[in-house]
C-alpha positions as CSV (number, residue, x, y, z in Angstrom):
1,X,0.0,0.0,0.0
2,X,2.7,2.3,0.8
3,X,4.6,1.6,-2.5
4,X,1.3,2.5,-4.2
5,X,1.2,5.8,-2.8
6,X,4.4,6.7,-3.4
7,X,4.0,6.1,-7.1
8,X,1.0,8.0,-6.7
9,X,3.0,10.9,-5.7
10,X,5.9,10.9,-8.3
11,X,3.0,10.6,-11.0
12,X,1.4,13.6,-9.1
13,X,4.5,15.6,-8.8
14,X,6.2,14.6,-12.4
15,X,2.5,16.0,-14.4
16,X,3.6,19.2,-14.6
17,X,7.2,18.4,-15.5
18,X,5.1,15.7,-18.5
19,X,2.9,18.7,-19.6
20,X,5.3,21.4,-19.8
21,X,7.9,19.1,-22.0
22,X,4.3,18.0,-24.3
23,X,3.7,21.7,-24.5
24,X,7.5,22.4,-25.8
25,X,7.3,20.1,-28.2
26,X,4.1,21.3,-30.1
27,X,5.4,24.5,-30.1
28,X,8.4,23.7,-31.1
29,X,6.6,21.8,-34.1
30,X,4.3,24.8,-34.7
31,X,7.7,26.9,-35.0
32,X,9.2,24.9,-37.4
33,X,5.9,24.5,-40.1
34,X,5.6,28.6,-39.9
35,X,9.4,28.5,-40.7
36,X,8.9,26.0,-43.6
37,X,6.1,27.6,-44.7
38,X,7.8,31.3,-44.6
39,X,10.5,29.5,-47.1
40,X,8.3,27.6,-49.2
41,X,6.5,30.9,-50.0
42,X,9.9,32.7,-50.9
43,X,10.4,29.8,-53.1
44,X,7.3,30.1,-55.4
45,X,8.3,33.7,-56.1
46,X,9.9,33.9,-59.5
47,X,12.8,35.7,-58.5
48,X,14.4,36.4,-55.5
49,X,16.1,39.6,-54.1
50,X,20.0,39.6,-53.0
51,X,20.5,40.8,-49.5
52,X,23.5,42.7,-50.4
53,X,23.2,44.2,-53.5
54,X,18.9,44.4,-53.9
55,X,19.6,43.0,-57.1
56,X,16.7,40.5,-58.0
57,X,17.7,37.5,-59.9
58,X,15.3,34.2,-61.4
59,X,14.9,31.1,-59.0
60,X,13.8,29.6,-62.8
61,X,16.7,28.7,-65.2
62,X,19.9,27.3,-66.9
63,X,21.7,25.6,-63.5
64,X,24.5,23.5,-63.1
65,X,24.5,20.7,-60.0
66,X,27.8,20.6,-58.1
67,X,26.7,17.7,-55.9
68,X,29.6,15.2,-55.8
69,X,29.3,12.7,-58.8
70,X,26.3,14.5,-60.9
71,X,27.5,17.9,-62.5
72,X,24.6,18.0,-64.8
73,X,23.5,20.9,-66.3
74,X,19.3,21.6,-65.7
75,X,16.3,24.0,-66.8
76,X,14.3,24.4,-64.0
77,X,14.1,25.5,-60.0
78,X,17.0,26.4,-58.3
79,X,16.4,24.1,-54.9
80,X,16.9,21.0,-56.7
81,X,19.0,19.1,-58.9
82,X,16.5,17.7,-61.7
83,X,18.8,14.5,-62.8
84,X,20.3,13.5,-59.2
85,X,17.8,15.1,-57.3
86,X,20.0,16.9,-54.3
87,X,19.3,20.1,-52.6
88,X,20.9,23.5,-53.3
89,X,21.0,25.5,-50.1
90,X,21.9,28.9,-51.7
91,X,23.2,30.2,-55.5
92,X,24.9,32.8,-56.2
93,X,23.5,36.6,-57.0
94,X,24.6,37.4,-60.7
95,X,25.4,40.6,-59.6
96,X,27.6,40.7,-56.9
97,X,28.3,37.2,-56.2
98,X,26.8,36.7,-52.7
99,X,24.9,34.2,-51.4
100,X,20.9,33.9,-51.5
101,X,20.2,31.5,-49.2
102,X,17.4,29.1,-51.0
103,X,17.1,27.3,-47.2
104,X,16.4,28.5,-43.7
105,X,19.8,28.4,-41.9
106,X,20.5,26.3,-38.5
């Protein structure tokens, strides 16, 4: 009987520790979908804008794939290789040269 109660109690005493971590975790979740979401939006523009420069330049085009192995040269959306299928994480402005990030960074 005693044993029983004490299990009662941990369970007692841990529900708030169970609920905050469950809460954490959905809104962790829900932070993530906005983010992806937020991207995914940027990527069905038709061009996007450098960040150093303002220069716009097309997401749609003549691309070459630098993934290891592939080198293939595409027409279509920067994000993704059409042959080998990887992911581009960024291309280069034809302006200046910098990066436009085509992912969310870490």
């Amino acid at each position: 009987m005693a044993e029983v109660k004490k299990d009662l109690l941990r369970l007692v005493l841990a529900a708030p520790l169970f609920a905050v971590y469950g809460a954490w975790i959905v809104l962790a979740a829900v932070a993530r979908f906005i983010r992806s979401a937020v991207w995914t939006a940027r990527l069905l523009k038709p061009e996007a804008q450098c960040q150093a420069c303002g220069h716009f330049n097309a997401l749609h085009g003549r691309w070459e794939c630098r993934a290891s192995g592939c080198g293939a040269v595409y027409l279509g959306a920067a994000d993704h290789c059409e042959r080998c299928g990887s992911g581009a994480s960024f291309f280069p402005c034809a302006n200046c040269g910098a990066s436009i990030l085509l992912r969310p960074g870490r």
